[in-house]
FIFIKE-615466 format. One record per residue (C-alpha): residue number from 1; residue in three letters; x negated, y, z. Coordinates in nm, 3 decimals, always signed. Each point is the difference from the previous one (the first is absolute). Last residue first. Layout:
REM FIFIKE-615466
SITE    i   aa     east    north       up
SITE  NUM  Ala        X        Y        Z
...
***
This chain:
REM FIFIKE-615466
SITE    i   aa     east    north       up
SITE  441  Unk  -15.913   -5.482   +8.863
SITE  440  Unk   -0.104   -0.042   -0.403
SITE  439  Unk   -0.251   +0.199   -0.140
SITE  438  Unk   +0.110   +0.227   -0.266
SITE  437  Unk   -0.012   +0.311   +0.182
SITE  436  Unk   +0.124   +0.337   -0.037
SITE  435  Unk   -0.072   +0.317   +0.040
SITE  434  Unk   +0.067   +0.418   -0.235
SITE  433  Unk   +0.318   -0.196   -0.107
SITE  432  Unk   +0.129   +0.324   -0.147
SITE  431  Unk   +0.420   +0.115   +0.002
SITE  430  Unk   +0.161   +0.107   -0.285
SITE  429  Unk   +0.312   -0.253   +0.081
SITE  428  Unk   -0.092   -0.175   -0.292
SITE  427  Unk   -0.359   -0.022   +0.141
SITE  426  Unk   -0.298   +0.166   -0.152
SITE  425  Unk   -0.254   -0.065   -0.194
SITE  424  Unk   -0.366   +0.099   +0.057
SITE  423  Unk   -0.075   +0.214   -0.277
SITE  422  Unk   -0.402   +0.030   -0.211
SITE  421  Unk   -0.136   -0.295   +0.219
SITE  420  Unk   -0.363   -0.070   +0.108
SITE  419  Unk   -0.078   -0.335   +0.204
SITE  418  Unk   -0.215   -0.009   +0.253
SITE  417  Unk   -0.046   -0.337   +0.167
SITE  416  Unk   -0.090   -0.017   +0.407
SITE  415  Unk   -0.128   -0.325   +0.121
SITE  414  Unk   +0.147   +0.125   +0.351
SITE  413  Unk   -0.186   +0.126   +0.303
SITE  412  Unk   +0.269   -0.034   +0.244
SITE  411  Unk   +0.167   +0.230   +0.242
SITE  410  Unk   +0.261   +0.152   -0.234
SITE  409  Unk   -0.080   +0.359   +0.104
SITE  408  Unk   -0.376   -0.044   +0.003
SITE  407  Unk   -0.062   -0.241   -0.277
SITE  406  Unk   +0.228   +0.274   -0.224
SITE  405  Unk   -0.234   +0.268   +0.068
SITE  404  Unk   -0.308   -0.185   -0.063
SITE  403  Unk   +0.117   -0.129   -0.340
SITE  402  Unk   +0.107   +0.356   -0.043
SITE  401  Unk   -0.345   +0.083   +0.051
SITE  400  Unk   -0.170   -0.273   -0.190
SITE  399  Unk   +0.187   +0.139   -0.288
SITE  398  Unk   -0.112   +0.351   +0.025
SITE  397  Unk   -0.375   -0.103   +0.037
SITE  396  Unk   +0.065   -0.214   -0.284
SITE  395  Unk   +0.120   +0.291   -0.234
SITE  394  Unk   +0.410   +0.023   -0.013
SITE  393  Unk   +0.117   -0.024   -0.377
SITE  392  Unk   +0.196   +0.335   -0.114
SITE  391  Unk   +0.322   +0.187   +0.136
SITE  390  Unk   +0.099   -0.313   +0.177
SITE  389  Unk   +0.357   -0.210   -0.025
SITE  388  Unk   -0.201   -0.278   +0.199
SITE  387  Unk   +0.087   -0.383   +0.078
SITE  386  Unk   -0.128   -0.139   +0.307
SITE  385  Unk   -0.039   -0.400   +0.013
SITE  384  Unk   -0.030   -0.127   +0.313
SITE  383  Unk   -0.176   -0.393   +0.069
SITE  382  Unk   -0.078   -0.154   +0.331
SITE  381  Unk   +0.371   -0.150   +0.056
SITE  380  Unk   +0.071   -0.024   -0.358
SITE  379  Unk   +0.198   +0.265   -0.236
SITE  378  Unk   -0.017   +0.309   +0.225
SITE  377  Unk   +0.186   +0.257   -0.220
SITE  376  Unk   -0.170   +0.372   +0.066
SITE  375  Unk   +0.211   +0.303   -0.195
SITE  374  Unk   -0.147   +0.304   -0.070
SITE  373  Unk   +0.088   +0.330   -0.111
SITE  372  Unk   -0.182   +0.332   -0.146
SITE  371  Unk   -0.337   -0.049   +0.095
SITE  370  Unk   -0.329   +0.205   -0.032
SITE  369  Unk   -0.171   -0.205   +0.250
SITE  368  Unk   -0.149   +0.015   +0.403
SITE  367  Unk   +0.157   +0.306   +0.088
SITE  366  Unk   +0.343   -0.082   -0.150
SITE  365  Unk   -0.009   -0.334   +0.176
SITE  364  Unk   -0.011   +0.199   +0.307
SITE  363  Unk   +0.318   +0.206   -0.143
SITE  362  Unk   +0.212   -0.380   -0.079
SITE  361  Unk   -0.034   -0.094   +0.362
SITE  360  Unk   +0.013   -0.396   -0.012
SITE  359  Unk   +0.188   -0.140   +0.239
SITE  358  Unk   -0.030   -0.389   -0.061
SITE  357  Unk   +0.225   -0.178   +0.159
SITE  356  Unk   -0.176   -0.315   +0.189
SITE  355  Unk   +0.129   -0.349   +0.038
SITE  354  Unk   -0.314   -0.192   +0.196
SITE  353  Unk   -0.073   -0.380   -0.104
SITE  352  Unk   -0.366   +0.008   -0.026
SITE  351  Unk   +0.011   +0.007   -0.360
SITE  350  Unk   +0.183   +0.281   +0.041
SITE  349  Unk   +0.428   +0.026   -0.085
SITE  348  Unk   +0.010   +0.343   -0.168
SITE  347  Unk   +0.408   +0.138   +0.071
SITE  346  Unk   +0.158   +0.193   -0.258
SITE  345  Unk   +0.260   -0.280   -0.030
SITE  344  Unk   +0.100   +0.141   +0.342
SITE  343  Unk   +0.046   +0.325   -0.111
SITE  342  Unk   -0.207   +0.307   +0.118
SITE  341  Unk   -0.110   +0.148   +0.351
SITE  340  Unk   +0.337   +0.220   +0.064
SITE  339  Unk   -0.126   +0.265   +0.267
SITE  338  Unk   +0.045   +0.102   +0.292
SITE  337  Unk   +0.300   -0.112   +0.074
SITE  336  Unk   +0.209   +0.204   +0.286
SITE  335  Unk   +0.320   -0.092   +0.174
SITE  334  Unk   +0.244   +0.298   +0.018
SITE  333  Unk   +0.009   +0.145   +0.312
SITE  332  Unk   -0.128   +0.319   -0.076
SITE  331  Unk   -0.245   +0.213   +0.164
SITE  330  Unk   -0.193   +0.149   -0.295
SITE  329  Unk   -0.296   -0.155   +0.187
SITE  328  Unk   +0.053   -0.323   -0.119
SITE  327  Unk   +0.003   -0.335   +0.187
SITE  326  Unk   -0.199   -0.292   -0.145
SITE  325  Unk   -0.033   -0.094   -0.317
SITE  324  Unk   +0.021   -0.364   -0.128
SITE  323  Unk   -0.149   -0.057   -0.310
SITE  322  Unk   +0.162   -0.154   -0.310
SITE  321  Unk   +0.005   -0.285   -0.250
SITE  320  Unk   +0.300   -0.039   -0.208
SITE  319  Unk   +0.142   -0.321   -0.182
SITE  318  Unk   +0.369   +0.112   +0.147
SITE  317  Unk   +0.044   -0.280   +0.302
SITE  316  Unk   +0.369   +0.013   +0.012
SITE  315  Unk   +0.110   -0.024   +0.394
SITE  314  Unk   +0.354   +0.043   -0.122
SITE  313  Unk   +0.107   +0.129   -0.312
SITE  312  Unk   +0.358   +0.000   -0.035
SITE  311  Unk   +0.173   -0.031   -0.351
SITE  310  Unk   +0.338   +0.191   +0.034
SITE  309  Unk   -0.033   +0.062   +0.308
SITE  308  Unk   -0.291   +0.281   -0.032
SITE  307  Unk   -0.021   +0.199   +0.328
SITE  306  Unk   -0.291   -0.072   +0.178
SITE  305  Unk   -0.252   -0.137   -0.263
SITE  304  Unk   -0.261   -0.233   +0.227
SITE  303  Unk   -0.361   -0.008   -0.110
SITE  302  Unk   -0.301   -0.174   +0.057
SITE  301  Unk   -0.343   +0.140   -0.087
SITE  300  Unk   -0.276   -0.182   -0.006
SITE  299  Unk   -0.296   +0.090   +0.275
SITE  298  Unk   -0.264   +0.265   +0.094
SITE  297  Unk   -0.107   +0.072   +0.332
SITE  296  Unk   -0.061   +0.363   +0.145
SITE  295  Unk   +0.251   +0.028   +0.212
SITE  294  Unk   +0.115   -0.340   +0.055
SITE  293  Unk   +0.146   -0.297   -0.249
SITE  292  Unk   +0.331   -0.160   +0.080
SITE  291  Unk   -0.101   -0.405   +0.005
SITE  290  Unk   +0.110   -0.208   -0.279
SITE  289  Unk   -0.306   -0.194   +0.001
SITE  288  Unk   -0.150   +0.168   -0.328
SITE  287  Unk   +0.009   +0.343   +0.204
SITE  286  Unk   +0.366   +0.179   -0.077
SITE  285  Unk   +0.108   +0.333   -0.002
SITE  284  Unk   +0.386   +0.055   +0.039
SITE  283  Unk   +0.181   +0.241   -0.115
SITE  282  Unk   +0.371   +0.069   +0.087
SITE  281  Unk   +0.242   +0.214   -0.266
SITE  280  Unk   +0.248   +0.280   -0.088
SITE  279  Unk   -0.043   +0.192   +0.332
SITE  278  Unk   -0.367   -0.071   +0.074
SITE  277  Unk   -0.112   +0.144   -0.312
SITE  276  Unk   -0.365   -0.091   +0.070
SITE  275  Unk   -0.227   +0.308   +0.039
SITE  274  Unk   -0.324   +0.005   -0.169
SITE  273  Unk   -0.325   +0.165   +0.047
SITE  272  Unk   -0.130   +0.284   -0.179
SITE  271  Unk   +0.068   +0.246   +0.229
SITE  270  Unk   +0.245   +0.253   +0.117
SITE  269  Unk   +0.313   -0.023   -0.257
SITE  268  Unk   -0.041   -0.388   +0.069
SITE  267  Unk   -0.039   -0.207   -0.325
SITE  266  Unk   +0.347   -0.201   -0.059
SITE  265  Unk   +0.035   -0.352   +0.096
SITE  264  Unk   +0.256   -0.294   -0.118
SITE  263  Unk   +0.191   +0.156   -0.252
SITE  262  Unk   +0.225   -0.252   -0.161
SITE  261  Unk   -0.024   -0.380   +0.033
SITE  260  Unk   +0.029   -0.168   -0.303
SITE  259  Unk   -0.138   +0.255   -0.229
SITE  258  Unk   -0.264   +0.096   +0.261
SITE  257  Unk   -0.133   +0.285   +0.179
SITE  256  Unk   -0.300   +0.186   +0.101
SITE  255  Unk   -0.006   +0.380   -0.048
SITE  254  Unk   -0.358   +0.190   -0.012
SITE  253  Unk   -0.090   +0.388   +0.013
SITE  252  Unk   -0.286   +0.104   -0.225
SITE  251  Unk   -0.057   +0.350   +0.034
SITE  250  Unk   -0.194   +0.218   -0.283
SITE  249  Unk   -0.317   +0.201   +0.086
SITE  248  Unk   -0.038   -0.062   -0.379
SITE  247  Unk   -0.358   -0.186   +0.003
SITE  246  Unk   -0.094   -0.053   +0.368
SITE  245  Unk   +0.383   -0.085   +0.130
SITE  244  Unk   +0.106   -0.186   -0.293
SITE  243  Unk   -0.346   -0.206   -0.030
SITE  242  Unk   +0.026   -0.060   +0.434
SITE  241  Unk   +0.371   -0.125   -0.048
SITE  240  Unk   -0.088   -0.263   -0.281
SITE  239  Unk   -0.291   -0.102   +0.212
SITE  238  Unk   +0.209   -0.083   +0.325
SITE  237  Unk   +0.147   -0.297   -0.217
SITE  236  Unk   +0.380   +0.010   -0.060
SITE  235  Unk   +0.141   -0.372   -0.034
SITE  234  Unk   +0.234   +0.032   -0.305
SITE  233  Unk   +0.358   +0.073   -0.041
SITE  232  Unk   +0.034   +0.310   +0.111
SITE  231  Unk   -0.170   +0.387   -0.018
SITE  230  Unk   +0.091   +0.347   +0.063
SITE  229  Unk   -0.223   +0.217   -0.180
SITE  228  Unk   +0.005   +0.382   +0.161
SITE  227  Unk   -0.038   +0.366   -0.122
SITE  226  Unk   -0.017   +0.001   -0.371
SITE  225  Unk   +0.042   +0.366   -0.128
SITE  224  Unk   -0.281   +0.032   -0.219
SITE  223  Unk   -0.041   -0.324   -0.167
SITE  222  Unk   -0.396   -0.099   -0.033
SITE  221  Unk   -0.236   +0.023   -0.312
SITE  220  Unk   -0.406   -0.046   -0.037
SITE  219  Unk   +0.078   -0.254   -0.235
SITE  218  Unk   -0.176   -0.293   +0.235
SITE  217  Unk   +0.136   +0.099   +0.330
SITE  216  Unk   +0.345   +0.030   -0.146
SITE  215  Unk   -0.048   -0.391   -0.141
SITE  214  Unk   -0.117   -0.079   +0.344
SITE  213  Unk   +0.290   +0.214   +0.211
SITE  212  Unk   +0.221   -0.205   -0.250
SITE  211  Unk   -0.174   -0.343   +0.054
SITE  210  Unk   +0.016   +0.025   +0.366
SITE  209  Unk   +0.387   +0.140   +0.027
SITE  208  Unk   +0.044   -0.321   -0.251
SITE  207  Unk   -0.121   -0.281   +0.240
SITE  206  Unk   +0.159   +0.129   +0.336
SITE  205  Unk   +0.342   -0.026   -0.167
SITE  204  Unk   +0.253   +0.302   -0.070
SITE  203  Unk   +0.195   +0.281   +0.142
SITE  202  Unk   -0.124   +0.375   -0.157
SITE  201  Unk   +0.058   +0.276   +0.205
SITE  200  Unk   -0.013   +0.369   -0.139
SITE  199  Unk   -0.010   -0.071   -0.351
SITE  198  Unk   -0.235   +0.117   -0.319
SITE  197  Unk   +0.288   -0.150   -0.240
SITE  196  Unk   -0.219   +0.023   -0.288
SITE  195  Unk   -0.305   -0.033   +0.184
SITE  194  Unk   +0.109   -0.308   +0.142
SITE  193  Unk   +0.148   -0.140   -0.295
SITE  192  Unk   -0.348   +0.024   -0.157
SITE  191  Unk   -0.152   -0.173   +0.283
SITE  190  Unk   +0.252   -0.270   -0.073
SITE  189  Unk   -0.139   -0.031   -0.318
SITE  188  Unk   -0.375   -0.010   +0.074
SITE  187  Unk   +0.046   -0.264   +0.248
SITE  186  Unk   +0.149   -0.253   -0.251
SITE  185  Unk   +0.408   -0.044   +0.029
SITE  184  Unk   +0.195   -0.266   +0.123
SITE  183  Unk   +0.071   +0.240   +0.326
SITE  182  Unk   +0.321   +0.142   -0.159
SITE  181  Unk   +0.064   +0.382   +0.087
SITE  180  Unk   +0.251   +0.068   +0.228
SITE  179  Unk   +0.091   +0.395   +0.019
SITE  178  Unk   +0.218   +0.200   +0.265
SITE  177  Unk   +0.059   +0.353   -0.019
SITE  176  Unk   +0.039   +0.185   +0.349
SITE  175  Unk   +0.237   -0.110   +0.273
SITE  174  Unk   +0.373   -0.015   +0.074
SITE  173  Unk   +0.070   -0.144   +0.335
SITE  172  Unk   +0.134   -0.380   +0.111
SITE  171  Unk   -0.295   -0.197   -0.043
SITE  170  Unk   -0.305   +0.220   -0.124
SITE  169  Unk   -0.083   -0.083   -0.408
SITE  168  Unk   +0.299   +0.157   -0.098
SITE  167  Unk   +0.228   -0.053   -0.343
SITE  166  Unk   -0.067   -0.055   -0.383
SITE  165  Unk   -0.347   -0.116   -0.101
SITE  164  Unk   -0.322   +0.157   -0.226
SITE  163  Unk   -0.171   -0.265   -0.183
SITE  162  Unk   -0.164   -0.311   -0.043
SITE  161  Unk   +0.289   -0.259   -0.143
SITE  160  Unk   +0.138   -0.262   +0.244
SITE  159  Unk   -0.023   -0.395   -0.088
SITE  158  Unk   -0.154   -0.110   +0.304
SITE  157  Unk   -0.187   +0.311   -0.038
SITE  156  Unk   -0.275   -0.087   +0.279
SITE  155  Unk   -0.123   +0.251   +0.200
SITE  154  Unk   -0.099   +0.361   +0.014
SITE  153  Unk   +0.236   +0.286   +0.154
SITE  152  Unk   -0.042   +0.361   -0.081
SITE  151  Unk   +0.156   +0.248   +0.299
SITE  150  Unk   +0.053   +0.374   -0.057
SITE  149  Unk   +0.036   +0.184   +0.313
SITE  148  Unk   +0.312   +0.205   +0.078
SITE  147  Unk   +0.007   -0.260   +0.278
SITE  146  Unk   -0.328   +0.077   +0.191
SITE  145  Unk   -0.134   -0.287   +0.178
SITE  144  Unk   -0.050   +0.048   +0.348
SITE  143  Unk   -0.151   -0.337   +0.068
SITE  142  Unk   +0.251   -0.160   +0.278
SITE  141  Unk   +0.301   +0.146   -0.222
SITE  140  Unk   -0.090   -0.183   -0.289
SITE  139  Unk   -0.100   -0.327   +0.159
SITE  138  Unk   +0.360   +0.053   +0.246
SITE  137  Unk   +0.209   +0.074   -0.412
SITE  136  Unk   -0.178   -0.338   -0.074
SITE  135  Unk   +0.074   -0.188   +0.293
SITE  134  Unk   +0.402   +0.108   -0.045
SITE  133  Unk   -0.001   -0.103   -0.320
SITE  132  Unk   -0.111   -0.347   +0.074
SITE  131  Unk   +0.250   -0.018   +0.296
SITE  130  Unk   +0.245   +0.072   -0.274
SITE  129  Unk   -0.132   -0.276   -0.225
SITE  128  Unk   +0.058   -0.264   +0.257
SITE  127  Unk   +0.338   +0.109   +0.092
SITE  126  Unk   +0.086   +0.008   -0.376
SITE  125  Unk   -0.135   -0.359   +0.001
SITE  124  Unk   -0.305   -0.180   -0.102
SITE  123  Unk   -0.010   -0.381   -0.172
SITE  122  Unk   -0.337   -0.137   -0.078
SITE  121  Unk   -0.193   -0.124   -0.319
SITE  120  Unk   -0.344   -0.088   +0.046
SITE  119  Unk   -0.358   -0.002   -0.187
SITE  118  Unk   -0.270   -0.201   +0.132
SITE  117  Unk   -0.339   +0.094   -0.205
SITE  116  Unk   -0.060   +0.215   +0.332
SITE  115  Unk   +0.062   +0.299   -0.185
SITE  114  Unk   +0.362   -0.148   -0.090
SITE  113  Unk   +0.137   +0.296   -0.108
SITE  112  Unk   +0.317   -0.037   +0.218
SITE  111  Unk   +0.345   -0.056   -0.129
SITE  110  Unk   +0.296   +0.205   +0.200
SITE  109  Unk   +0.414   -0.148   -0.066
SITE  108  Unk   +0.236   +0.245   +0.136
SITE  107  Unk   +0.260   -0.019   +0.219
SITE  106  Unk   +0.261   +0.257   +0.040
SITE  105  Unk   +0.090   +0.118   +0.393
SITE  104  Unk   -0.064   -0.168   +0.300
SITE  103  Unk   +0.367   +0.133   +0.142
SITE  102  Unk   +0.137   -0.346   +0.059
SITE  101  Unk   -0.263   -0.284   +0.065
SITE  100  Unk   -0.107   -0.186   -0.248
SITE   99  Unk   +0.055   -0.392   -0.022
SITE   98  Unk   -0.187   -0.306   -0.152
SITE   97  Unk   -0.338   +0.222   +0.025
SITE   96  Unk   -0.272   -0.036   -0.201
SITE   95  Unk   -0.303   -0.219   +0.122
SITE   94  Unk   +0.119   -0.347   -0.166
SITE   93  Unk   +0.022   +0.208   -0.360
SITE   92  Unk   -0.381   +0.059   +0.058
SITE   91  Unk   -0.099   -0.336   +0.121
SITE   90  Unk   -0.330   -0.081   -0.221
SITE   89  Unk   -0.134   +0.364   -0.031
SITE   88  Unk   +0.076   +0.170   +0.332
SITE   87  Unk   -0.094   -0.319   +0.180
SITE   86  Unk   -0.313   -0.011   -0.211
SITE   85  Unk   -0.033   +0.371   +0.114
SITE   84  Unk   -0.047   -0.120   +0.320
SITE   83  Unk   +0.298   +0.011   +0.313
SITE   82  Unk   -0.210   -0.057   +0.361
SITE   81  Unk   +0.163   -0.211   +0.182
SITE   80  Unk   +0.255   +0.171   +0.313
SITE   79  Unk   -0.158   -0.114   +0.330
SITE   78  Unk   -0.153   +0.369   -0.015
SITE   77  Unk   +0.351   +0.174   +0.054
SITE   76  Unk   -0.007   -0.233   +0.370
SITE   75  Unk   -0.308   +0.185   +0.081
SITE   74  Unk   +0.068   +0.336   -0.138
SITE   73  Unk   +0.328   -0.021   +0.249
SITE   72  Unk   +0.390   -0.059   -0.128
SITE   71  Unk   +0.231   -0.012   +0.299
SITE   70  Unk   +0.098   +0.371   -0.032
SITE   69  Unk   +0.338   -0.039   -0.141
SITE   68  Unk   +0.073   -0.402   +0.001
SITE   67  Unk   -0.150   -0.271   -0.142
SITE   66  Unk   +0.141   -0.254   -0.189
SITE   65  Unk   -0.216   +0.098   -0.327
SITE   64  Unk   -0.379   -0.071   +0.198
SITE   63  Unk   +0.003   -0.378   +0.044
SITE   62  Unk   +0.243   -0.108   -0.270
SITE   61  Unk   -0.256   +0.235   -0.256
SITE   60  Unk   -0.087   -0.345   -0.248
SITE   59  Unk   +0.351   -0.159   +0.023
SITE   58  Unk   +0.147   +0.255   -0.306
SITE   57  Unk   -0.310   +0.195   -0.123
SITE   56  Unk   -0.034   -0.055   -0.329
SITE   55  Unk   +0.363   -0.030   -0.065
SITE   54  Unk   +0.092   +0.365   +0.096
SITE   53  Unk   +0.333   +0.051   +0.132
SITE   52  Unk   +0.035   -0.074   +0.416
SITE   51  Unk   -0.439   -0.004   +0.105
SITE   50  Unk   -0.060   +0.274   -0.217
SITE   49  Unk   +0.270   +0.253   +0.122
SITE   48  Unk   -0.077   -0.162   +0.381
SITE   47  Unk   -0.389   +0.108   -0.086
SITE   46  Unk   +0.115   +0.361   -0.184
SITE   45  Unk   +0.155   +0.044   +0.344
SITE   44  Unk   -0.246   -0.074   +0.202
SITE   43  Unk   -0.234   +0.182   -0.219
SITE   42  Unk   +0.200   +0.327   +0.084
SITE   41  Unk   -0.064   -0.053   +0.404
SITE   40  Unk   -0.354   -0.099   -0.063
SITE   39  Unk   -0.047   +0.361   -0.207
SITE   38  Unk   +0.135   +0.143   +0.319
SITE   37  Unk   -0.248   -0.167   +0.254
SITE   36  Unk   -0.256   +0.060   -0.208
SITE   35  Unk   +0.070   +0.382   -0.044
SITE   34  Unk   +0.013   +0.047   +0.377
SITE   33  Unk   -0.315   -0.184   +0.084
SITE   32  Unk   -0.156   +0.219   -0.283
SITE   31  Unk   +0.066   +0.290   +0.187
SITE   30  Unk   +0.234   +0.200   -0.193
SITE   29  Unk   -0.142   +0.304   -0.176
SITE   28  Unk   +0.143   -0.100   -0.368
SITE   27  Unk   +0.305   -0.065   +0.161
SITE   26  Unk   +0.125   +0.305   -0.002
SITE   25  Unk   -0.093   +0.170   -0.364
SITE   24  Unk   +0.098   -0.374   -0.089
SITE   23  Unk   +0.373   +0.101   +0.162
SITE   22  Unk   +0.015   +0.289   -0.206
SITE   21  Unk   -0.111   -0.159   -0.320
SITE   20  Unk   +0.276   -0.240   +0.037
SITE   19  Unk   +0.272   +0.228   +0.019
SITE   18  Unk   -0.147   +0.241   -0.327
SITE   17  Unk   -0.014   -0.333   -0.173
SITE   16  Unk   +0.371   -0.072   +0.077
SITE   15  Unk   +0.087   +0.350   -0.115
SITE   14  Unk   -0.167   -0.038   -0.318
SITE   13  Unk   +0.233   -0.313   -0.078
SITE   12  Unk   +0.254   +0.189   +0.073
SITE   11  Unk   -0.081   +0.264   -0.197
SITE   10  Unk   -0.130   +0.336   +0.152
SITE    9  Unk   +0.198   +0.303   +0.081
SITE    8  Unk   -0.246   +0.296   -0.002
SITE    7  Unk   +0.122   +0.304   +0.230
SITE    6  Unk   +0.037   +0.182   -0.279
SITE    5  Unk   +0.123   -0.035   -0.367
SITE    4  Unk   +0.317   -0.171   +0.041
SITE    3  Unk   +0.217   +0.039   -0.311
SITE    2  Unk   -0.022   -0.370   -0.090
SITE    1  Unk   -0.147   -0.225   +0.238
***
């Protein structure tokens, strides 16, 4: 606002972030009884939205859209079928709304990176992308982050030029530089924009924080100022964490969303654990009979977008695998995961008929071999191949030992194949395929 200098006026738009964030600071300590029974009171309206203007679902929620405030139960919400990816795919147009409802705001068309080899278009709103905002400025806020800071962001261009950009990286204040550099780069280069921009936080995928702290480890060079990665878009093993920690005494602090669906958990300010954004969306963990998993248990995840009526997601089972956690000592309500497994896709079908997900810890395969990255494709049932970006040829003792290692966490002594690779490629999206199987469910 012209002329006024202090107290700060914000925008609008600010000012609706500022409103939400203050009832999340409340909510966040709600027993999760409390934040269930709220999240089914906004799904009963996104289920009457569906049921009224979106073709896709017109006769198939009958049993759940006539009821009234309070009605709606996890056990009746269950009857609703699960909605695949193939659904996503094949009825897209049939999932958008016939009729927004006033105040929404602008739509906007989002296109996922298809990781899962299933790429999607879906509709978000302003409403959507506010809520977004607001989740981001709560991750901030939740770590401590410092503002002033200089942040360095690395993902995929999708047409964008590496390179210093205009405005904050913090919702709603002003903030230190900002960079994005282009992930379609080899290691060495992006190490070099590291050390140019030597930033305070850098946001980017599992995959590339390992390389870098690799490539650093290998020149003998580090950034001086870097206090925190904060990764997405890939599953985040424990090892990636343990070679920050031990090497740069750097944090790793994890945020799992989706194109489609938003931010779906944020690592706890406490622990490493995460907290489902209970306010923005329901999670579900699934076993293979469509029964909610238990502390402890892993299971697909299912979920269910609160507030997007332009294109509502309900009950969308995301390709994720993830581990129930159970309640954290932070004290907040917020449901917990304890991890995100891997991908479905990533799944190793045994010739027994067991699905494992291999969890690999990257710094134990670091004391058997002088590797750099790996990436294991299981091509039969009984057969893995393991290709190696290595700093020389592993000696037999080396290779028996990673044989060893990988018999133990996959639970099957596979006809293992080593094959030796100078890059394993990437994504589009930037992201590895570090699994994945080419046996057929």
């Amino acid at each position: 606002m012209p002329r006024l200098v202090w107290p700060a006026m914000p925008s609008r738009d600010d000012a609706n972030v500022f409103a939400l964030l203050h009832q999340f600071e409340q909510s966040q300590w709600w027993e999760p009884e409390r934040l269930q029974a709220r999240q089914l009171q906004q799904i009963q309206q996104l289920v009457s939205h569906a049921a009224e203007t979106v073709p896709f679902y017109l006769g198939q929620l009958k049993d759940v859209a006539g009821l009234t405030d309070g009605q709606l139960t996890m056990e009746l919400f269950r009857q609703i079928p699960i909605l695949t990816r193939t659904d996503v795919q094949d009825h897209g147009d049939a999932l958008v709304t016939s009729l927004m409802p006033p105040g929404h705001g602008e739509l906007s068309v989002v296109k996922t990176s298809g990781a899962s080899g299933q790429p999607l278009t879906v509709q978000s709103t302003g409403l959507t992308r506010l809520f977004f905002r607001t989740l981001g400025l709560r991750y901030h806020i939740w770590h401590k982050r410092d503002f002033s800071g200089t942040n360095m962001t690395i993902r995929s261009a999708r047409g964008r030029p590496s390179g210093q950009t205009q405005g904050s990286w913090v919702a709603c204040y002003p903030s230190g530089p900002s960079w994005f550099v282009d992930v379609a780069q080899p290691a060495p280069d992006l190490f070099e924009w590291l050390m140019k921009v030597d930033p305070h936080y850098v946001q980017t995928m599992p995959g590339v924080v390992e390389l870098l702290v690799q490539h650093g480890l290998d020149t003998g060079r580090r950034p001086k100022r870097l206090r925190e990665f904060r990764t997405m878009g890939e599953l985040l093993e424990s090892g990636v964490r343990q070679l920050c920690r031990d090497t740069w005494d750097i944090s790793v602090t994890d945020n799992y969303s989706a194109w489609e669906a938003g931010i779906i958990a944020l690592q706890c300010p406490e622990c490493d654990d995460l907290h489902v954004q209970s306010e923005t969306v329901l999670v579900e963990v699934l076993d293979e009979n469509g029964t909610p998993c238990g502390q402890g248990e892993s299971g697909r995840v299912v979920v269910t977008v609160l507030h997007n009526f332009a294109n509502p997601i309900i009950r969308y089972e995301i390709g994720d695998v993830a581990e129930v956690g159970g309640p954290c000592s932070c004290g907040r309500g917020l449901p917990v995961l304890k991890r995100v497994v891997g991908r479905v896709q990533q799944r190793f079908i045994l010739p027994d008929g067991r699905k494992v997900i291999p969890n690999i810890n990257s710094v134990r395969l670091l004391e058997i071999a002088p590797l750099r990255k790996f990436q294991a494709i299981q091509t039969t049932p009984g057969d893995l191949e393991i290709r190696l970006m290595a700093r020389r040829e592993l000696t037999p003792d080396e290779e028996q030992r990673l044989f060893d290692h990988f018999t133990d966490e996959c639970s099957w002594p596979f006809n293992y194949t080593l094959k030796y690779v100078d890059e394993i490629p990437r994504k589009d999206s930037g992201k590895y395929e570090v699994y994945r199987s080419e046996v057929a469910e």
